[in-house]
C-alpha positions in Angstrom: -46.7 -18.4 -34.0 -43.9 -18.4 -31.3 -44.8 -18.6 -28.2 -42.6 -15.4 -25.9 -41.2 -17.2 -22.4 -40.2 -15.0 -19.8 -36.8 -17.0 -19.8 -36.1 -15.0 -23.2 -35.5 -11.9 -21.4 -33.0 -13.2 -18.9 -29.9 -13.2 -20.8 -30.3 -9.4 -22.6 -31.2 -8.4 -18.9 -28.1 -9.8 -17.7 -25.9 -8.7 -20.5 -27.2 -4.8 -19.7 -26.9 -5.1 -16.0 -22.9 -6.2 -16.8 -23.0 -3.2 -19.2 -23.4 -1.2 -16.8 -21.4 -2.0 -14.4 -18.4 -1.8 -17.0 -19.4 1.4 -17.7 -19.7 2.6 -14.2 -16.2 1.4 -13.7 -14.6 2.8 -16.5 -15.6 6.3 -15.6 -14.0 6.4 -12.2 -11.5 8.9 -11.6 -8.9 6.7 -10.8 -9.7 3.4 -12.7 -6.3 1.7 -12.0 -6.2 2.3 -8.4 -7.7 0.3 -5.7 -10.1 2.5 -3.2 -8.9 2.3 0.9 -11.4 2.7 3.4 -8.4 4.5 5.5 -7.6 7.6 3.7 -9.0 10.2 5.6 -8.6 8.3 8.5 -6.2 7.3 11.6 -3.9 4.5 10.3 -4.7 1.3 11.6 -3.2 -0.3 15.2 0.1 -2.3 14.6 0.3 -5.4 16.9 3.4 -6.8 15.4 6.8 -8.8 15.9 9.9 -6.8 16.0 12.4 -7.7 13.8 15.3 -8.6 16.1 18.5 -6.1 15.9 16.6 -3.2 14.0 14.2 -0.4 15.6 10.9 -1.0 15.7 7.9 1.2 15.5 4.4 1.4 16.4 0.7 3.2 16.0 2.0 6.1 18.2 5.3 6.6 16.2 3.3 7.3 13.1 2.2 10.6 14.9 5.3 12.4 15.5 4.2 15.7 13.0 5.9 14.7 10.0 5.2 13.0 6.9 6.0 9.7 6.6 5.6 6.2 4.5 4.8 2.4 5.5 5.7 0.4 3.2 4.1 -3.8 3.3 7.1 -5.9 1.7 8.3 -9.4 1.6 12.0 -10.6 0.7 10.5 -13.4 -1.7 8.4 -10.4 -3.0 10.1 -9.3 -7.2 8.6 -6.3 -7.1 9.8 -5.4 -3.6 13.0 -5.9 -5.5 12.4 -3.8 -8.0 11.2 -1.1 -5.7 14.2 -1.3 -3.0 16.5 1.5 -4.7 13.9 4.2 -4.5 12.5 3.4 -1.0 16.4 3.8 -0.1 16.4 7.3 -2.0 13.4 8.3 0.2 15.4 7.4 3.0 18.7 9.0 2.1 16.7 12.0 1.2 15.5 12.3 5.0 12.2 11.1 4.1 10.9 8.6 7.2 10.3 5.1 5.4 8.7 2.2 8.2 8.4 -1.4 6.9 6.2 -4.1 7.8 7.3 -7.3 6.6 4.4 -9.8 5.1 4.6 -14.0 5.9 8.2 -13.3 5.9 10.8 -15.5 7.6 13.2 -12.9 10.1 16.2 -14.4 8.7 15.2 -14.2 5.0 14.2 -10.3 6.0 17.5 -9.8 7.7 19.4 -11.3 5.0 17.8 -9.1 2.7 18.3 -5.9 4.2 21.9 -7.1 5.0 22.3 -7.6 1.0 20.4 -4.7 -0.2 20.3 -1.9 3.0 17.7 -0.7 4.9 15.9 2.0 4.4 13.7 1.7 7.1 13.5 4.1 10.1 11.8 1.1 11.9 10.7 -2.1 10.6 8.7 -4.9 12.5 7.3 -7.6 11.0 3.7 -9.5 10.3 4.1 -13.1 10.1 0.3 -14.0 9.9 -0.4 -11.3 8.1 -2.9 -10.1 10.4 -1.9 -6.4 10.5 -1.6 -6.6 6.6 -5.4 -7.6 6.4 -6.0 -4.8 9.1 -4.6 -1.9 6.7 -6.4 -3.2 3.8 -2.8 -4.2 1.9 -4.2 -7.2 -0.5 0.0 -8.2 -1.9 3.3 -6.7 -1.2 4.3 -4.2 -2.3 1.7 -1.4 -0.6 3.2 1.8 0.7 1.0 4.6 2.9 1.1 7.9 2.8 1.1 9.1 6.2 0.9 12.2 8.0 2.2 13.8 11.2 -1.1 12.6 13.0 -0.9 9.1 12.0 -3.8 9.7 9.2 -3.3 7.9 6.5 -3.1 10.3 2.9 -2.9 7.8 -0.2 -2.1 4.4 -0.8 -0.5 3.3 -3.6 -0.7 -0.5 -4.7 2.3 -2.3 -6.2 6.1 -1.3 -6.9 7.4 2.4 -6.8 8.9 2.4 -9.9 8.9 3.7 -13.4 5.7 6.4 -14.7 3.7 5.0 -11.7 6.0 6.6 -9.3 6.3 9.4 -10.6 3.2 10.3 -12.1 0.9 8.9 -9.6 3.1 8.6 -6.4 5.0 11.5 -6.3 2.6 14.2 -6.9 0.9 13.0 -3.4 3.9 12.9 -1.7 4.7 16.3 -2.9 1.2 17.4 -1.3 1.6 15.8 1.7 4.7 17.5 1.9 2.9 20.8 1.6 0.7 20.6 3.8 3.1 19.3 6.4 4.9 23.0 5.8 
């Protein structure tokens, strides 16, 4: 007769605890998006560089009582690229857009905004990255949701482009919007 080791029970233990855990995942309401400690919450302090010969901006600018975005960005960034002609839109369409530039060099920045425009109402930038780490952005592209009290609304990970704008994005811009009005 076999003899039963306690060992034995390891693995099918493990494989249920991992099960679970799946599971648990799966059934979130909002499996593709990464959680942020700061909605709900005053946005972080900025203690950054200004980007010489553009305005800059800081913690107390993001409570001036209307909506607003900050968007994280590099110029070596693709999908920054990709999501450059709608952050100009929001702009164009009166919407305050404020940039923080991530481990990027001010003359690569400034060379980009020269090539592509700025959309920015004020735009500093984080060379260590510090302030980045602060707000919780993990890559570029992150843009916040913020409103006229500096509280931060939603943050959305990645490019804003394609159905993620405007399924995702959008719709909480929209009700920041209304409850701005």
């Amino acid at each position: 007769m076999a003899k039963f080791s306690p060992l034995m029970a390891v693995p099918p233990l493990v494989f249920a605890g991992l099960a679970g855990l799946f599971l648990f995942g799966m059934g979130r309401d909002a499996p593709n998006e990464l959680p942020s400690t700061f909605v709900g919450s005053q946005a972080p302090a900025l203690d950054v560089v200004a980007l010489e010969g553009y305005d800059s901006f800081d913690s107390a600018t993001l409570q001036d009582g209307e909506v607003k975005l900050v968007n994280f960005w590099a110029s070596w960034c693709p999908p920054c690229r990709a999501e450059h002609p709608n952050l100009m839109k929001f702009a164009a369409e009166g919407l305050p857009v404020y940039g923080v530039t991530i481990r990027d060099p001010h003359d690569q920045s400034i060379r980009f905004l020269q090539d592509y425009g700025n959309p920015f109402t004020g735009i500093v930038a984080d060379t260590t990255m510090r302030q980045a780490i602060n707000w919780g952005v993990s890559a570029p592209p992150e843009t916040f949701i913020i409103n006229g009290d500096g509280e931060v609304l939603y943050r959305f990970t990645g490019p804003l482009v394609g159905s993620d704008l405007e399924q995702r994005f959008l719709p909480e811009l929209a009700k920041a919007r209304a409850l701005q009005d």
